[in-house]
C-alpha positions as CSV (number, residue, x, y, z in Angstrom):
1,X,43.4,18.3,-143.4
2,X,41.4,19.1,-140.4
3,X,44.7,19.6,-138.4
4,X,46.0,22.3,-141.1
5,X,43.1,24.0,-140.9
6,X,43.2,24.5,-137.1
7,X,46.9,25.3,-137.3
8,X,46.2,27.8,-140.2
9,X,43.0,29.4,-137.7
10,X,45.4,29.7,-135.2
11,X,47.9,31.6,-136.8
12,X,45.2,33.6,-138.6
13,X,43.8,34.4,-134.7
14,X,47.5,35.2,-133.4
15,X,48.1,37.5,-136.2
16,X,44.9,39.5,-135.7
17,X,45.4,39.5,-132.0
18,X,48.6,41.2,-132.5
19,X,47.2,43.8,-134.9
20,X,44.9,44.7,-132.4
21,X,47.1,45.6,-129.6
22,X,48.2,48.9,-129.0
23,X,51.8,50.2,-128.6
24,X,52.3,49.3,-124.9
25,X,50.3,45.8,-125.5
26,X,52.8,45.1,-128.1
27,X,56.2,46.3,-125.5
28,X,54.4,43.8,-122.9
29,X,54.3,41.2,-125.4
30,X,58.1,41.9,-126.3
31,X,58.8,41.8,-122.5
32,X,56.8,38.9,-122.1
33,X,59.1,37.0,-125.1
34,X,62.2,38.0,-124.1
35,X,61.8,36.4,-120.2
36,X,60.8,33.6,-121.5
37,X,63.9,32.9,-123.8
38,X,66.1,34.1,-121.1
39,X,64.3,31.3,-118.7
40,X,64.7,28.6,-120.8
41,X,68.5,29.7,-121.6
42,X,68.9,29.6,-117.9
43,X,67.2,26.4,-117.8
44,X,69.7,24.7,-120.3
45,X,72.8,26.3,-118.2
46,X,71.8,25.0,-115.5
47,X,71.0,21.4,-117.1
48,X,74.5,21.8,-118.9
49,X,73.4,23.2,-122.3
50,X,74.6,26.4,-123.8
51,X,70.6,28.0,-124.0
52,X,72.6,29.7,-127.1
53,X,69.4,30.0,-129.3
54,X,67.4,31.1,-126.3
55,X,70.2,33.8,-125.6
56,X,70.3,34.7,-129.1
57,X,66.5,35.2,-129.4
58,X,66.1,37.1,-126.6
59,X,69.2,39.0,-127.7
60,X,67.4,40.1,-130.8
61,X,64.0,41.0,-129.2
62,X,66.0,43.3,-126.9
63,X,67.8,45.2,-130.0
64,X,65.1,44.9,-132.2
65,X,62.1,44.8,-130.3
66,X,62.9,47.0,-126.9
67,X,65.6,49.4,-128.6
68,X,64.2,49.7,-132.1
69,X,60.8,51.6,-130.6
70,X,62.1,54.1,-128.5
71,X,61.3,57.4,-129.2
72,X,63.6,59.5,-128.2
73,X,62.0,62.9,-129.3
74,X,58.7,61.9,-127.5
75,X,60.2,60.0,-124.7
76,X,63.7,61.7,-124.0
77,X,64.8,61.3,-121.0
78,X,62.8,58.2,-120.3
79,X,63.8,56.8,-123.7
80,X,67.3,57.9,-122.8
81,X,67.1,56.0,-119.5
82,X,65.4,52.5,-121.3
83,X,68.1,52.3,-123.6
84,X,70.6,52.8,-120.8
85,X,69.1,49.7,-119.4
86,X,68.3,47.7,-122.7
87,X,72.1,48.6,-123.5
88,X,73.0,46.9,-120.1
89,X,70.9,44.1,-120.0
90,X,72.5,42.9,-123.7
91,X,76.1,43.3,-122.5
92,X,74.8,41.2,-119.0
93,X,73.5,38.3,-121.1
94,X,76.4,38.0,-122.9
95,X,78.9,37.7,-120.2
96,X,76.0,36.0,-118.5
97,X,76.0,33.4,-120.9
98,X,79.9,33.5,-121.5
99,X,80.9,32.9,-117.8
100,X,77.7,30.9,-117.0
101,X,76.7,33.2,-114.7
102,X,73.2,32.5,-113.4
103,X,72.8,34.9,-110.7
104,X,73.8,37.8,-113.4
105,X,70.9,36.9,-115.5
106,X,68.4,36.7,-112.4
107,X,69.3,40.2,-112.5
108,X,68.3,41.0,-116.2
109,X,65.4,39.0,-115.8
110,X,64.2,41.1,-112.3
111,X,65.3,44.2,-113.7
112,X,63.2,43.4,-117.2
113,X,60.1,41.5,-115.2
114,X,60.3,44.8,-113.4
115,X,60.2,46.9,-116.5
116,X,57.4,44.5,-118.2
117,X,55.1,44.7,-114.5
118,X,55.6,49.2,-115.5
119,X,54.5,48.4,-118.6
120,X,51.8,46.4,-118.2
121,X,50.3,49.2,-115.8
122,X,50.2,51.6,-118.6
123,X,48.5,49.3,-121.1
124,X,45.6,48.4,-118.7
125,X,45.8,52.4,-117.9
126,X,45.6,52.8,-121.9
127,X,42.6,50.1,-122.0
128,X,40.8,51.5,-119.9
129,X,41.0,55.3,-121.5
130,X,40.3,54.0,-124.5
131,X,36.7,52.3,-123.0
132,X,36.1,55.1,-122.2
133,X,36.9,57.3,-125.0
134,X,34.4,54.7,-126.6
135,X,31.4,55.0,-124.6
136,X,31.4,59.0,-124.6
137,X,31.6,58.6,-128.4
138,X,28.4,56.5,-128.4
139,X,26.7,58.8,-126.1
140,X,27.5,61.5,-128.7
């Protein structure tokens, strides 16, 4: 019983820890999910496995996660730009994982870990707007 109650806490925590992030916590997060499928997909090629569920998750968190919450009337040409490079990094870890290429998926991952290091920036830029946006209200 005890152990279902800690496993039920813990999802309870994750879930509100996710409701609590902002936008570009969240993209992090997506970044952060998608590297570590594709490192355990290239992991299983290189031990001889097919990493096909890793590929397929990360796969999905691209087009869902990454493509789905572009704005392209906010964001325009940078949203234009991120889908041009969400676009490639799908088709690279397809033939990636078709030809068992490893050194083309070091590239989506540097080119992503890249991305995710941009984004990360921005959320502690956003954090740190929002403390303060906080503590001028409480001196109001």
């Amino acid at each position: 019983m005890r152990n279902k109650s800690a496993t039920a806490y813990a999802h309870n925590d994750a879930d509100t820890a996710v409701a609590s992030f902002g936008s570009t916590q969240l993209i992090v997060l997506i970044y952060d999910r998608v590297l570590d499928h594709l490192r355990i997909a290239k992991f299983s090629m290189e031990n001889g496995g097919d990493g096909i569920e890793a590929f397929n998750k990360a796969h999905d968190l691209i087009q869902q996660g990454l493509l789905a919450c572009l704005d392209h009337e906010r964001g325009a040409g940078i949203a234009e730009n991120l889908n041009l490079v969400y676009e490639w990094s799908l088709r690279e870890i397809l033939a990636a994982r078709l030809d068992r290429n490893i050194e083309r998926l070091d590239q989506v991952m540097g080119v992503l870990a890249d991305l995710r290091e941009a984004w990360s920036q921005m959320s502690s830029r956003d954090e740190e707007s929002n403390a303060a946006i906080e503590v001028t209200k409480s001196l109001n």
